[in-house]
Every structure is written in structure tokens, then in C-alpha cells.
VOGU-3710 file (C-alpha; in Angstrom, 3 decimals, decimal comma):
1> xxxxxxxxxx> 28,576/44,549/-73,389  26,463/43,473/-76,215  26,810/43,998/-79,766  23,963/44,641/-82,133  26,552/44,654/-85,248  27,669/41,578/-87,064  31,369/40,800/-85,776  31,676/38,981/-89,406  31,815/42,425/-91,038  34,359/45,104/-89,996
11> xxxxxxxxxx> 35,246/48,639/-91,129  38,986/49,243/-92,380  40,620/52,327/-92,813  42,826/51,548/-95,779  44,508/55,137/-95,708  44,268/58,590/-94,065  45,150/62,068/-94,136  45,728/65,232/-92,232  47,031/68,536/-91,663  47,353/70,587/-88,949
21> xxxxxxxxxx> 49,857/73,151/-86,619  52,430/69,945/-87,592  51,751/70,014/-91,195  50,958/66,851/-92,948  52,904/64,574/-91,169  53,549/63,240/-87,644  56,908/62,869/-88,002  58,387/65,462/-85,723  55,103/65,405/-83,271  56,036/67,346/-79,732
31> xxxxxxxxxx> 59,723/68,228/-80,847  59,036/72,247/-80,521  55,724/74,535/-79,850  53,594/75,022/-83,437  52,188/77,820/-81,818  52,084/81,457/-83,234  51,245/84,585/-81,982  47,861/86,412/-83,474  46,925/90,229/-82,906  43,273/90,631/-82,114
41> xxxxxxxxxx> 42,954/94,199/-80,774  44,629/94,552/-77,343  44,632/90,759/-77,014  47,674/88,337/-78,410  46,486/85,507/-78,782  48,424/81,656/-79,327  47,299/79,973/-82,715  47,862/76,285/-84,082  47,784/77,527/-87,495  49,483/75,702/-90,316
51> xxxxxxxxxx> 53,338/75,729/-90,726  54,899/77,065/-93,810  55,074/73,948/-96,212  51,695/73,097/-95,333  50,967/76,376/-95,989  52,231/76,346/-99,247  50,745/72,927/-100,211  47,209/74,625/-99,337  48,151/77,672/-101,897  49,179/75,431/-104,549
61> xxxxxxxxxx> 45,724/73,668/-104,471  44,152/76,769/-104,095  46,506/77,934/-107,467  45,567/74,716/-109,091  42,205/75,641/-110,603  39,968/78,126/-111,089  37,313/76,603/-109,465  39,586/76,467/-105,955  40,599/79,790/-106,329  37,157/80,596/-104,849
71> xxxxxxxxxx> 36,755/78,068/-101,797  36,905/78,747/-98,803  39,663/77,604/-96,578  37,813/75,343/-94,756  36,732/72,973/-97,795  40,287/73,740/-99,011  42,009/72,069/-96,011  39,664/68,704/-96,196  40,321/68,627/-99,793  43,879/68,828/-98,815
81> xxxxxxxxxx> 43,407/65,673/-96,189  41,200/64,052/-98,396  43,892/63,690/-101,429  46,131/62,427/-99,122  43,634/59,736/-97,475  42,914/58,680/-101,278  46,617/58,257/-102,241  47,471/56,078/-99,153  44,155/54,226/-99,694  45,805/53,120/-103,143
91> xxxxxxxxxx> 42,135/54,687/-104,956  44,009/57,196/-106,862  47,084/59,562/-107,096  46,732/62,852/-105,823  44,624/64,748/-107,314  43,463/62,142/-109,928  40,542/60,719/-110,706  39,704/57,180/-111,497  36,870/54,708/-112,898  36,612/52,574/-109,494
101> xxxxxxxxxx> 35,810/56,494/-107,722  32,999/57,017/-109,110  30,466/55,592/-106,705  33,042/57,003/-103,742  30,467/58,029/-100,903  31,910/61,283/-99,160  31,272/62,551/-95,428  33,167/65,238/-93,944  31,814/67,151/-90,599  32,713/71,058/-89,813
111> xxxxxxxxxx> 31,670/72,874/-87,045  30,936/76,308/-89,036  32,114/75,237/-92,245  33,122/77,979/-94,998  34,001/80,522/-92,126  36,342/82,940/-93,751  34,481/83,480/-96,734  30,844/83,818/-95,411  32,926/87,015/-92,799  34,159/88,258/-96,258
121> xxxxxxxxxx> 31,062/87,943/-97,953  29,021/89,685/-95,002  31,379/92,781/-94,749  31,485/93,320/-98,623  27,661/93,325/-98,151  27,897/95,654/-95,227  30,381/97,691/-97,355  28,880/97,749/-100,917  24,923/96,827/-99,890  25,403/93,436/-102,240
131> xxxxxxxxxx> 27,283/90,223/-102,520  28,007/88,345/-105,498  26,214/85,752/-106,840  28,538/82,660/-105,785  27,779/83,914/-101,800  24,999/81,321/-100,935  27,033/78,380/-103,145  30,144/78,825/-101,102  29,134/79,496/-97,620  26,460/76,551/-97,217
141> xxxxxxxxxx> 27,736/73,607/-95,073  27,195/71,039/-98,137  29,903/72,281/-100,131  32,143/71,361/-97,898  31,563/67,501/-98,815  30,389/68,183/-101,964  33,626/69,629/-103,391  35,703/66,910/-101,554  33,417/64,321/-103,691  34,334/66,558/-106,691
151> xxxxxxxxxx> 38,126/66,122/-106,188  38,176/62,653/-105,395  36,450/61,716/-109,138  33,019/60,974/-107,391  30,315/60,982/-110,156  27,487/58,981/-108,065  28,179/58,565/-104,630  26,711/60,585/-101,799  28,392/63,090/-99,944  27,075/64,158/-96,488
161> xxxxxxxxxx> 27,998/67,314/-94,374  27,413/67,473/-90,652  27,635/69,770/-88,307  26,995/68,802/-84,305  29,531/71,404/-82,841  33,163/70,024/-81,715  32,042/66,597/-82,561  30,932/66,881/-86,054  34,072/64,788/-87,748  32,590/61,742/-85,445
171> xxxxxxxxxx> 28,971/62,412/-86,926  30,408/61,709/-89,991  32,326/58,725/-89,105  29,228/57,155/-87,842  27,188/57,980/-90,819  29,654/56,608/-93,282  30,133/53,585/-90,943  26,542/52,779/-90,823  26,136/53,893/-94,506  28,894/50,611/-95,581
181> xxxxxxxxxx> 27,342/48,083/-92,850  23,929/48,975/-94,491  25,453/47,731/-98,180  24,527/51,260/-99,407  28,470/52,269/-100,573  31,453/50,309/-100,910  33,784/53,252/-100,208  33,836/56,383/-98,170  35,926/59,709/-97,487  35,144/60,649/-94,118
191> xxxxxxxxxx> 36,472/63,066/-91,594  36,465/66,874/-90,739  37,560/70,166/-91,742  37,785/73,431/-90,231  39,390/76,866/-90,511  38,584/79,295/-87,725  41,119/81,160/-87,192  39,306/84,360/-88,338  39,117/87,541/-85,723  35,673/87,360/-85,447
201> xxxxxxxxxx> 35,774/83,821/-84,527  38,855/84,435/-82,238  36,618/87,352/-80,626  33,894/84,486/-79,919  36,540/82,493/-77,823  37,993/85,117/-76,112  34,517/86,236/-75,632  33,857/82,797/-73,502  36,412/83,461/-71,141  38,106/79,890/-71,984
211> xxxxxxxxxx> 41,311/81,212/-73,929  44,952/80,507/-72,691  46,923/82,939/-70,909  50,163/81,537/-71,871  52,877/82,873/-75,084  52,696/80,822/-78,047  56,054/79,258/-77,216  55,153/78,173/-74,159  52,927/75,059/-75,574  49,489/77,420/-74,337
221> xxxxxxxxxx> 47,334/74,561/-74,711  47,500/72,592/-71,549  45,069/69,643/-71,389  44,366/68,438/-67,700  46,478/71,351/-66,047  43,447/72,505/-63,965  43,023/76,118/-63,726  43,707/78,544/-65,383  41,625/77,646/-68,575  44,152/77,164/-71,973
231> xxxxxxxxxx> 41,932/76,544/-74,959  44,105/77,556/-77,768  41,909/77,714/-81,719  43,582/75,721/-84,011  42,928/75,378/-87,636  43,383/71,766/-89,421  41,668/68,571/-91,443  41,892/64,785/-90,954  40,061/62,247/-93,714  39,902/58,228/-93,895
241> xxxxxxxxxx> 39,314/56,399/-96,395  37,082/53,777/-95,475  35,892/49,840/-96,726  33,631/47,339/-95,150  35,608/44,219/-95,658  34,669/40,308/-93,850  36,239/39,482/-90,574  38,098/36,357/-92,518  39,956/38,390/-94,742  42,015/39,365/-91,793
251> xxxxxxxxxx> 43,178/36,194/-90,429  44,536/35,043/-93,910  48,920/34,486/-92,868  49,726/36,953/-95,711  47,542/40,553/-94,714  49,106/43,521/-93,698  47,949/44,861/-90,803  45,090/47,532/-91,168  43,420/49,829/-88,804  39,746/48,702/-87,905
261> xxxxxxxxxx> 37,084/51,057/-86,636  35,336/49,021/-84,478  32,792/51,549/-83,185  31,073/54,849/-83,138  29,162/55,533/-79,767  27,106/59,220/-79,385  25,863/60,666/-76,283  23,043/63,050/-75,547  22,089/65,202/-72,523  19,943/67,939/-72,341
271> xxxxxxxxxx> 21,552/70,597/-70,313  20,509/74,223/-69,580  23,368/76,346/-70,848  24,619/75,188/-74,380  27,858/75,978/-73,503  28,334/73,425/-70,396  27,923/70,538/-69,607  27,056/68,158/-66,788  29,804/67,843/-64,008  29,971/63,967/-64,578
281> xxxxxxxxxx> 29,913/63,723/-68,118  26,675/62,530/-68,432  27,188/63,059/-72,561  30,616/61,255/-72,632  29,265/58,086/-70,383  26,919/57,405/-73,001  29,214/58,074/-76,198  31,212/55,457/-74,268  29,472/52,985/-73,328  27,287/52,960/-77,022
291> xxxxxxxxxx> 30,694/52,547/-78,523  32,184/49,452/-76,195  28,548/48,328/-77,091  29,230/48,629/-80,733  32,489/47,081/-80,851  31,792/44,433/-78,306  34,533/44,647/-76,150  34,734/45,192/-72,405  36,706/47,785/-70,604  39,888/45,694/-70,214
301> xxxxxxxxxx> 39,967/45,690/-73,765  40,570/49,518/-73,564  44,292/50,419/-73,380  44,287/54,316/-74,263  41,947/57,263/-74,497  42,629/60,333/-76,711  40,704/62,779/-74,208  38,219/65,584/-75,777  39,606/67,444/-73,207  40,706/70,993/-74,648
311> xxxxxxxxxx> 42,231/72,541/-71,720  39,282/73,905/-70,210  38,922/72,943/-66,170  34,957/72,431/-65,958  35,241/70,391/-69,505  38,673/68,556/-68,574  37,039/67,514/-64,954  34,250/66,793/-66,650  35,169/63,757/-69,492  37,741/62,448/-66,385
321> xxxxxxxxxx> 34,689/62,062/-63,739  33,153/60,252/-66,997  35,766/58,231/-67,666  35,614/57,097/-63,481  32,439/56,532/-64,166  32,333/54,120/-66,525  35,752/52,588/-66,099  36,399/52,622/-62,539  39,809/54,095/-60,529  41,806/51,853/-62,577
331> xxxxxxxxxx> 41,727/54,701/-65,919  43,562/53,499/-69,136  46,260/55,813/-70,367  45,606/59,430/-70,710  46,353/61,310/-74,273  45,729/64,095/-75,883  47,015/66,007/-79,026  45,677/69,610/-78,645  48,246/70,372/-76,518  50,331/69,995/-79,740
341> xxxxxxxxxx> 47,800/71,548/-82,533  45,086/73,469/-80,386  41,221/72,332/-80,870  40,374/72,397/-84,340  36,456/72,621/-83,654  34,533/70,282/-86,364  37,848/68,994/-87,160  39,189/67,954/-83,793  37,277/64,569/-83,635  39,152/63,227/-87,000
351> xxxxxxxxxx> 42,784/64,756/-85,595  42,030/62,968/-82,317  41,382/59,655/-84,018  44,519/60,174/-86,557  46,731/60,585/-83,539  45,083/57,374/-82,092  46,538/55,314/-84,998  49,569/57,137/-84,757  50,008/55,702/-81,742  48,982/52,419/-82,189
361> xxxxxxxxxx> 51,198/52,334/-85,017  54,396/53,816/-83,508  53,918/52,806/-79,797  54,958/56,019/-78,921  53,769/59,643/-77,835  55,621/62,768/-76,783  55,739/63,909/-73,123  53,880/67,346/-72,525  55,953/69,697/-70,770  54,041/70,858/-68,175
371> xxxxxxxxxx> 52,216/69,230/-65,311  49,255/67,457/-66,270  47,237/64,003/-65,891  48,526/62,629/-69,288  50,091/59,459/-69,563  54,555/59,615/-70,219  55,732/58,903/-73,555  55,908/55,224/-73,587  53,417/51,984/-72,037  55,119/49,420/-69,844
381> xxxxxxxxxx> 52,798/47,308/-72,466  51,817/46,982/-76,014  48,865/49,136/-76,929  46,123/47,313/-78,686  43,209/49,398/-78,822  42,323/53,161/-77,765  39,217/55,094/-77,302  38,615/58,478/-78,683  35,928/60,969/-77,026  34,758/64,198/-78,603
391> xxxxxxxxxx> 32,132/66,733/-77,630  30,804/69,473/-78,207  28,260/72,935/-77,451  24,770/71,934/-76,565  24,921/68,716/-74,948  26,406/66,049/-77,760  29,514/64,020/-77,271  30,450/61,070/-79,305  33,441/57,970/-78,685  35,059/55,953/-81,449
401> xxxxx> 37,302/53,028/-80,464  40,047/51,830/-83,209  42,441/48,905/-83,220  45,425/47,435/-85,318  44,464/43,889/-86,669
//
């Protein structure tokens, strides 16, 4: 593989932070289904949606100004991760602002961004024949960056929303990467937000024909099961703070280890329908590959991959002929977290890559109950480095590959 990026300069991720169907904290990851049940007509349907502390923590911010009181749930969740990527980061307390934030770059992807609210908006228009005059403000896809830049203190940095389908959160990874290699910010919030669990959004799923026919207790979301299809909506945020810092700065005796983002691949393919996708991957190959390129290591190097894969057969067979593709019958380990928080559209891409450094940081991963291609809780070896694939309606996919050094 070659590597057009200087190997003298690396992105860090100095902190990060999520929520999700396991609340804001990994701790008990895989112990019990976060599933609930939600009535949509005739149809009940599984959920990830948040747990009741997170839950609470999302009200309080919500409580905690004015301002808030009026987002959307969406921008309210990424705020949420955001805080908590800022506080590990050591930038700020939670919530806080301070002097060295206020040339913080922000970049947060979302599938449909301010969801909830633009439905509200749309059915007091139907209902009353007007909307109010914060409608456009609140339901445009920049504010869900912009009020993340807000929180953190930013006065002068950028912030940058994207929106490429399921693969969004990597869109904005890649910008913000690109944006601290190019020496045009120093520091970066980055990630992906969404909140879809709305009925009219629900309706869309069930509409596809993709949703899982198993109870909410029964883990519904079943990545690399084969048929019948299990997509499960969840709702969630992961953000990382990010620094560009020089390769020699991590060989000194006394550094801690940190978590390195050694590349962001993306993958095009023009297909026909916009909801499928080529029976090989073509999409994921090239995410793949561009990343390896990126990072400049071979396939050996590769220990893990945290799969797109969200329980759909076609899409599931799909990122695995891929993978054979471009790394042979000898596969590195299987993973997957939507079987334990659903897929979290825009959001899923940041999730997948905060359960990445989960595992690289704990060596260890729960065992799905049910049969499935995924690797058993525990490597006969260390793990060093792991791949994570996302992808998304019309044809875009997108690979990030993250170490430990």
C-alpha cells in the first residue's frame, strides 16, 4: 500500500464521548437486551432508545437553558457526546467554556438531522396553516454543528455538518482529519448525531421491508444471522476530540498511550436503486483499500473489523464478499455493536468507531447470543489495530482504521 500522508504527523483522539441504548458508558456492554418495545399502528416494533439516566442527562441539558429548550433532539444528543468528548480531552469541564476553545473547529455528520422537530413543525403547519419563525433555524442540517461549536466555547473555528446517509459521522471524520493535516485548525469535535426514532421515520423502515421480526428482549438486531432481515432503529451520538500531534511525541518513555486515527478511506459506486448496493461490495472495497492506503499498513496489520453490517442479509453478504475481496479467506475478527444499540443512521459510523477503541482498550467484547459470523468474546492474541466500515443509501461507504500507540 502506499501512503500519500506524512507518517511524521498523526491524528490523536485525546478524548471521546457517546450515548446510546447503553447510556453513556460501556461499562455493562452485552449484559441484558437495551431494547424496548414501540407502538406504531398494528406494528410493535424493537427500539435502541436511550435508557433512563441517559435519558435524564438529555432533559437536564435540555432544562439547562433557554436556548436548548428549543433544539431538537438530534443536536441535543451530540451536544450531549460532545461535552463529554471535551471533558475527557482535558479542553474544558462540562459544559464550560474556555480561552484555548475558541478557535475549536467542529464537525458532526447526521443522516436527517433535526428530525423530530422539522415532523412537529410540518404538522403544526398542516394544523394551523403557519409555523413559527424559529422553523427554518432549527430544522437546517448546520445547526446541528453549529450549536455543538456554541457549547463547546467556539468563537472562531469552523463547524461543518454532513450528511452522506448511514455514513455521514465518517464524512466528518475525514473532513476534520484533512482539515488538521492541512494546518487549517489545531482542534476538532467530530462525530455524529441522530434521533430517529419518530413514527414517521419508523413508518419509512418498516416501509423497506428490512425491520426485525423479533421482541425487544430477544436482542432483535442480529448482525450476520442471514435471513430473516433484523434492522432494529436506534437513536444515539458519539464525538472525538481530535489533535494533529508529530509522530516523535509518541515514542518519548513517559506518554500515555493515545488512540491514533490513522485513516479515513471513502468508497463510491454508482448503482441503480439507491437503496442497494452491489453484491460484492464494490463501495466497501474501495473505502477499504483508500483507508489501508492512508494509513500505510498492509492487511496483516488488520486485526478486527467493526462490520457496517446492520442485520440486513443482501447488506450483511454484501460488506463480507467485500471484505473476501480485499483480504482474502483468511478474514480478521468479526464485530459489530448494533446488535447491542440498533443502527443509529448518521450516527452509527462514530458508535462503530467508539466501540473499536473500546475494544482495543479493554481487549474484550461480549458474545451475541444468537448464531452469527461474529468473532467470541476474547482473541487468542492482542488486538492492535481494527478497521471500521460504514455505508450508506445511494452508493457511499467509507472505512476508518484506529490503533492504540
Amino acid at each position: 500500500m502506499t501512503n500519500s500522508i506524512s507518517p511524521q504527523e498523526l491524528i490523536v483522539i485525546r478524548g471521546r464521548g457517546r450515548v446510546s441504548a447503553l447510556g453513556q458508558s460501556l461499562a455493562a456492554i452485552g449484559t441484558a437486551s437495551p431494547f424496548t418495545t414501540r407502538q406504531l399502528g398494528q406494528y410493535s416494533l424493537p427500539v435502541a432508545a436511550l435508557p433512563a439516566v441517559a435519558e435524564e442527562a438529555l432533559q437536564e441539558l435540555r432544562r439547562s437553558s433557554p436556548s436548548y429548550r428549543q433544539l431538537d433532539r438530534t443536536v441535543l444528543l451530540g451536544l450531549l457526546a460532545a461535552r463529554q468528548a471535551t471533558a475527557a480531552a482535558g479542553w474544558t469541564s462540562p459544559g464550560e467554556t474556555s480561552p484555548t476553545n475558541n478557535q475549536l473547529a467542529v464537525s458532526m455528520g447526521s443522516s436527517r438531522g433535526a428530525t423530530g422537530r422539522l415532523e412537529e413543525f410540518h404538522t403544526e403547519f398542516l394544523r394551523e396553516g403557519s409555523v413559527p419563525v424559529a422553523a427554518s433555524p432549527l430544522t437546517t442540517l448546520g445547526n446541528v454543528a453549529s450549536w455543538v461549536a456554541y457549547d463547546a466555547g467556539s468563537t472562531g473555528g469552523a463547524n461543518l455538518s454532513h450528511s452522506s446517509t448511514c455514513s455521514s459521522a465518517f464524512q466528518a471524520l475525514g473532513n476534520a482529519t484533512a482539515w488538521l493535516r492541512a494546518g487549517m485548525a489545531t482542534r476538532f469535535l467530530a462525530g455524529g448525531t441522530e434521533a430517529p426514532l419518530t413514527d414517521f421515520t419508523l413508518a419509512q423502515m418498516q416501509a423497506i421491508g428490512i425491520y426485525s421480526p423479533f421482541a425487544a428482549a430477544d436482542f432483535p438486531c442480529r448482525p450476520g444471522a442471514g435471513k430473516p432481515s433484523t434492522f432494529v432503529l436506534g437513536e444515539g451520538a458519539a464525538v472525538f476530540a481530535l489533535e494533529k500531534v508529530s509522530a516523535a511525541s509518541l515514542t518519548k518513555p513517559d506518554h500515555e498511550p493515545v488512540a491514533v486515527l490513522e485513516g479515513v478511506g471513502f468508497g463510491f459506486e454508482a448503482i441503480g436503486s439507491k437503496t442497494g448496493l452491489s453484491a460484492d461490495g464494490q463501495h466497501f472495497q474501495l473505502a477499504m483499500r483508500n483507508a489501508l492506503g492512508q494509513s500505510g499498513r498492509e492487511l496483516v496489520d488488520i486485526d478486527a473489523v467493526v462490520l457496517h453490517s446492520p442485520g440486513t442479509p443482501a447488506g450483511d453478504a454484501a460488506e463480507r464478499a467485500a471484505l473476501r475481496v480485499v483480504f482474502g479467506d483468511e478474514l480478521p475478527l468479526l464485530l459489530s455493536n448494533k446488535w447491542l444499540i440498533g443502527h443509529t443512521l448518521g450516527a452509527s459510523a462514530a458508535l462503530s468507531l467508539d466501540f473499536a477503541l473500546h475494544v482495543l482498550e479493554t481487549q474484550h467484547w461480549p458474545t451475541p447470543p444468537f448464531p452469527t459470523d461474529l468473532a467470541p468474546a476474547q482473541s487468542a492474541r492482542p488486538l492492535r489495530r481494527i478497521l471500521v466500515n460504514a455505508a450508506g443509501f445511494g452508493g457511499n461507504a467509507a472505512s476508518a482504521i484506529v490503533s492504540l500507540q
